[in-house]
N, C-alpha and C positions, 0 to 999 in steps of 0.2 A: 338331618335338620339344617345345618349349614347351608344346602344348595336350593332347603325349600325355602328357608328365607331369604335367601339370594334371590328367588325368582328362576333360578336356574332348574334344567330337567335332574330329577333325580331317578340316577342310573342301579341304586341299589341299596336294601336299606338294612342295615345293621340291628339285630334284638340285644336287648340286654335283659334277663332272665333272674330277678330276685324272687329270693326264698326258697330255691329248688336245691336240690343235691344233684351229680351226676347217675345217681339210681334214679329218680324220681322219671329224670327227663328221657333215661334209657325204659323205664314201664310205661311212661305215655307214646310211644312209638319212634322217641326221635333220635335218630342215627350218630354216635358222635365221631369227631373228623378232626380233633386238635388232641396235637400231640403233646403241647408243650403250655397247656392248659383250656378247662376242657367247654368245647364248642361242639356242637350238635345242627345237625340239618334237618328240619322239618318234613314228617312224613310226607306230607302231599305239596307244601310249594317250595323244597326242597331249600329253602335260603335259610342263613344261618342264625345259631341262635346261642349268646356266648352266657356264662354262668357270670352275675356279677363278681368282681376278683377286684384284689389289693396285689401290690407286688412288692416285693421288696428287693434292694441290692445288695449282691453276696460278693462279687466279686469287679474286675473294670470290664468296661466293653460294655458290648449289647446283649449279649448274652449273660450275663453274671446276674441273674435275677429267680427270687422264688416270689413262683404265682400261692397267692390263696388267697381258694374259690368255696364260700360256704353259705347258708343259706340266711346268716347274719350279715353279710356283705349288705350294705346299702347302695342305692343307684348314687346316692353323691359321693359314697367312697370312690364306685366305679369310676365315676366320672372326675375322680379328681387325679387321679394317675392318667390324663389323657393329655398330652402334648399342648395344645394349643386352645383358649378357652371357647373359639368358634367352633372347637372338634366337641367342646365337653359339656352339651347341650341333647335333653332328648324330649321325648312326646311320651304323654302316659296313654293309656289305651283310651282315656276320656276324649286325645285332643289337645293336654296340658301342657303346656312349656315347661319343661324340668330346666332352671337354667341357675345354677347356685352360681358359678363363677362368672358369671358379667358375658358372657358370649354375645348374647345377642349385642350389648351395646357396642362393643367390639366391629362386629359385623355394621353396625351403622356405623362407626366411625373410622372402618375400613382399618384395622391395628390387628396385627397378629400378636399373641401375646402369650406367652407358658402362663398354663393354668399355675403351678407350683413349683420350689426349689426343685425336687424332683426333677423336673426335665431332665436335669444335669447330669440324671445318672444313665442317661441312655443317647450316646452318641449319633443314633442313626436323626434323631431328632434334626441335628442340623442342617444335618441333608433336607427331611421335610419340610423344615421353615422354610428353604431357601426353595423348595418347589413349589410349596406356593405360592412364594412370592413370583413365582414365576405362571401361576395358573390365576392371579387375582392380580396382578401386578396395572394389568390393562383398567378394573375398575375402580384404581385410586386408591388399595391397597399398600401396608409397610410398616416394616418390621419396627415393635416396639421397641425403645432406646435400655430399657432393661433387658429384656432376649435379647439386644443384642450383646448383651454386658455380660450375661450370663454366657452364650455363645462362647464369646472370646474369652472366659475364662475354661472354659471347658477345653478350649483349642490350647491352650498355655499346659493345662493341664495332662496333654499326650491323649487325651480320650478319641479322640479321631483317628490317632495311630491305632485303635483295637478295631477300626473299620475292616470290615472283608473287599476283596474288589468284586463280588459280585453285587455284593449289595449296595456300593455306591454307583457300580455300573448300571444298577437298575434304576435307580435315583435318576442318573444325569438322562437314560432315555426314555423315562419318564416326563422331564423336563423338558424333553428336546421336543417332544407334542403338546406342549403349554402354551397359550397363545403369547407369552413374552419369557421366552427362555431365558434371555440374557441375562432378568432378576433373579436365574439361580446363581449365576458366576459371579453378578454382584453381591448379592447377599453374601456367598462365603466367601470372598474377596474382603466384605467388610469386616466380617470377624475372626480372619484371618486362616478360616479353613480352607480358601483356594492356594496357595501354596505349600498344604498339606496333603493335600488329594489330589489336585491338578497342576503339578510346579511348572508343566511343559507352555501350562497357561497364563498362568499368574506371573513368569517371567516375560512375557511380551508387553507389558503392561512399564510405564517410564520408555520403551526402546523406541526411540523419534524414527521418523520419517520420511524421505526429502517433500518439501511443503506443499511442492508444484504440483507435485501429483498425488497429495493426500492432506486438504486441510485440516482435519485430523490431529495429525500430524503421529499423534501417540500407535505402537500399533497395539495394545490393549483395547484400546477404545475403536479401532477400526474395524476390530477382530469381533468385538459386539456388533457392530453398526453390521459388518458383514451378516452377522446371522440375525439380524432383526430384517434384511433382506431377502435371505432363503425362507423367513418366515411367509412372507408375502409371497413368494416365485415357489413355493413347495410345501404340501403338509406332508412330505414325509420324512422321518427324522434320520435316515442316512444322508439324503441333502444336507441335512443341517448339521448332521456331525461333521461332515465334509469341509464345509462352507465354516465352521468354527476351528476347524484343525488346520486348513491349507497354509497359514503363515508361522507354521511352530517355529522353521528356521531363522525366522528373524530378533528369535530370541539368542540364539546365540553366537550371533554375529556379535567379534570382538568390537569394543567400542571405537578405537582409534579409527573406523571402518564409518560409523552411521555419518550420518542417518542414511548410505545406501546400503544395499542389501547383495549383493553381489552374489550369484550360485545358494542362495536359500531355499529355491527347491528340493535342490539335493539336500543340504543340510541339515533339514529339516525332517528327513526320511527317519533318521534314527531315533530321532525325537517322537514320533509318529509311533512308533514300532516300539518304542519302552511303551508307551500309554496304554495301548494296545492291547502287550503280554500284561502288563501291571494289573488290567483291569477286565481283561477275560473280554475284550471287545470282541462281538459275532463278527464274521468272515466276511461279509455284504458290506459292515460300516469301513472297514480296513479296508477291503481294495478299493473301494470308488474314494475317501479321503488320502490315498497313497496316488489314485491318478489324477484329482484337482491338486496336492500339492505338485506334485512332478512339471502339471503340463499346464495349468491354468496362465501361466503367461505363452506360452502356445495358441492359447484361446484367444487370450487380449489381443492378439498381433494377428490372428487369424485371416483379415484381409488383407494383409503383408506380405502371408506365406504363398511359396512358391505350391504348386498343385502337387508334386512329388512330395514336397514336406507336409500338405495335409493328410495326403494320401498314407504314410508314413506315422503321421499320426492317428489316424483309423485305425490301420494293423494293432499299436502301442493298447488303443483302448478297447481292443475287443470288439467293435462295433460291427465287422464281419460275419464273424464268430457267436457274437450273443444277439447281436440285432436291437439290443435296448440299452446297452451300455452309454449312447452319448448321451443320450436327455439329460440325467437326470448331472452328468459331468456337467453339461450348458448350463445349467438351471445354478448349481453353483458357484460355476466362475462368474454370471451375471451376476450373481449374489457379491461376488468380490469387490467386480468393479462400480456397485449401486451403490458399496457401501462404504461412502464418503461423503460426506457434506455437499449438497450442492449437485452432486451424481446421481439422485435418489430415483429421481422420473427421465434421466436422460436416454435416449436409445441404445439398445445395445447389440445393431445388426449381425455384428461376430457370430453370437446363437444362430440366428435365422440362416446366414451364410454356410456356415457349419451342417445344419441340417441338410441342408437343401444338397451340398457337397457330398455329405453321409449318406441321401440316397438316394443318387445319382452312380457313384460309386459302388452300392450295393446293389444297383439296378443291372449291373454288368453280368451277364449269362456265363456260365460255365460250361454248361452242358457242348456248345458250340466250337469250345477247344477242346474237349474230350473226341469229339466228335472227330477234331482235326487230327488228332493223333497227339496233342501236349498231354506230356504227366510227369509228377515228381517236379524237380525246380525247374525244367522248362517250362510248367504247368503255372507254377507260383510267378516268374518272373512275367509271360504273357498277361498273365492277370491283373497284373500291377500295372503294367503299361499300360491296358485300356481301362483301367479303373484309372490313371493318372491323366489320360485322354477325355473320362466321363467328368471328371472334375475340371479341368479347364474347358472344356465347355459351357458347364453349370456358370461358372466363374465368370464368363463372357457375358452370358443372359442373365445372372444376378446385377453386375456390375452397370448393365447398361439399363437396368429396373431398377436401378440406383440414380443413376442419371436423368432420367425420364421423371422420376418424383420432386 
């Protein structure tokens, strides 16, 4: 309902089933498929179809709850245990707006809002406000000043500490394919679940800057600006986890130190690497956010670098090895350096040079030192040489396509 009246495509459509029993719907042909209260999949268009249900809380967490599904259940009962009151809207078979809690006006006045006290008792909730806010944020969408009052009493109350990390893991890459991600770290930033869930984040947030090179100045607020530019340069959400993560070290640079940053690539490794185990992060997000922090200032300084040190740097990221490893590295450090005030649309050749470097360098034949009689590290070390020879070349006729424009 939500997205028909949005105007948006709707990708799939939820039933809700009054006055059946689970026998009822198992003698009319329909398969059931929940475990933990009972939904059934339609014989022939196999989509799902939930028994109306109440819940109640038995215990803390997300989990601590008993379902009951009977055929007394009304659709506004249904509807009134549902998160958010744009979620707690439906259609009857005529066509009809079922809409007891205000949804729709909601939806024209673009207000996320808990349908009832209730929210409170299911923690994962927070996570969702704050995803939408990050999937509706683009059309004038925000969160109401109750939910958020309720929020942050929830967050006081340890209810986020009964969060699992997989389930907020799934939350944030969720989020991270939202046309405006950064309204999730806002939003629980505002009600205080971002340094409950994500402290490696929430503590870059107050850590200055030096001015020159980041008006900004904050790096909280850089750390967003960054990933509302991988938005733009990437729809894929390990960019963006990358392009969110690369400055964790700068959080814990002692203060007597800012606003510079001195070795927070490294420092920032171990910080990377708790988030990571904490939260069951897949193996894809961790090594490409492990080589934008390491090397992204490797990147920026790129036309700096001597040909042996980019070359060097190739080996580092695999780009020999896997052949697709640099893009999606480029994609985010351009994300780093776009994203500051004033940097937003400026060029950022370093990418293009880098490429062109990457393959030129992987353009180097091997077949022709085998051929020669090199193997083992006579093999590797020839390799190097004329892969450091294909790049200063490149370097030559980049540089001087440089000058000519």
């Amino acid at each position: 309902m939500r997205d028909m009246l949005l105007g948006r495509p709707v990708e799939e459509r939820d039933w809700v089933v009054v006055g059946e029993t689970p026998e009822s719907m198992i003698a009319r042909g329909f398969k059931p498929v929940g475990k933990d209260f009972p939904v059934f999949l339609h014989p022939e268009t196999h989509e799902e179809y939930a028994l109306a249900r109440t819940e109640r809380k038995t215990a803390p967490g997300y989990r601590g709850f008993v379902v009951h599904a009977a055929p007394d259940v009304t659709l506004e009962q249904d509807l009134l245990r549902r998160d958010l009151t744009i979620n707690a809207m439906a259609m009857d078979e005529e066509g009809r707006l079922v809409d007891p809690y205000g949804g729709a006006r909601d939806l024209e006045q673009r207000i996320l809002r808990h349908v009832s006290p209730a929210f409170s008792e299911d923690p994962v909730r927070i996570l969702r406000v704050a995803r939408f806010a990050a999937r509706y944020a683009h059309l004038g969408f925000r969160v109401a000043a109750e939910t958020l009052e309720l929020m942050r009493g929830m967050v006081a109350a340890g209810e986020v500490d009964a969060l699992v990390p997989e389930r907020v893991w799934a939350e944030l890459a969720r989020a991270l394919c939202e046309p405006t991600p950064r309204a999730f770290f806002e939003v629980l930033r505002e009600c205080g679940a971002l340094a409950r869930l994500f402290p490696e984040i929430d503590r870059l947030f107050g850590v200055p800057q030096p001015p020159e090179h980041h008006p900004e100045v904050d790096t909280g607020i850089h750390t967003l600006l960054v990933l509302d530019q991988a938005v733009r340069l990437s729809p894929d959400p390990v960019v963006r986890f990358a392009a969110l993560t690369h400055d964790l070290g700068k959080g814990l640079t002692p203060q007597d130190l800012w606003p510079r940053h001195f070795g927070h690539e490294k420092a920032g490794l171990a910080a990377l690497e708790s988030l990571c185990e904490r939260l069951k992060v897949p193996n894809a997000y961790r090594k490409l956010a492990e080589k934008v922090m390491r090397y992204h200032g490797h990147c920026h300084r790129a036309l700096e670098l001597r040909p042996a040190t980019v070359v060097d740097l190739f080996y580092r990221l695999d780009v020999f090895r896997t052949g697709q490893a640099l893009d999606p590295f480029l994609l985010a450090c351009e994300a780093d350096a776009k994203g500051r005030p004033g940097f937003e649309n400026r060029p950022y050749p370093q990418a293009e040079w880098l490429r062109q470097a990457g393959d030129a360098a992987s353009a180097v034949p091997v077949q022709p030192l085998l051929e020669q009689g090199f193997k083992g590290e006579t093999l590797g070390r020839e390799l190097r040489r004329l892969r450091i020879e294909a790049v200063k070349s490149c370097r030559q006729q980049f540089m001087e396509g440089r000058s000519a424009v």
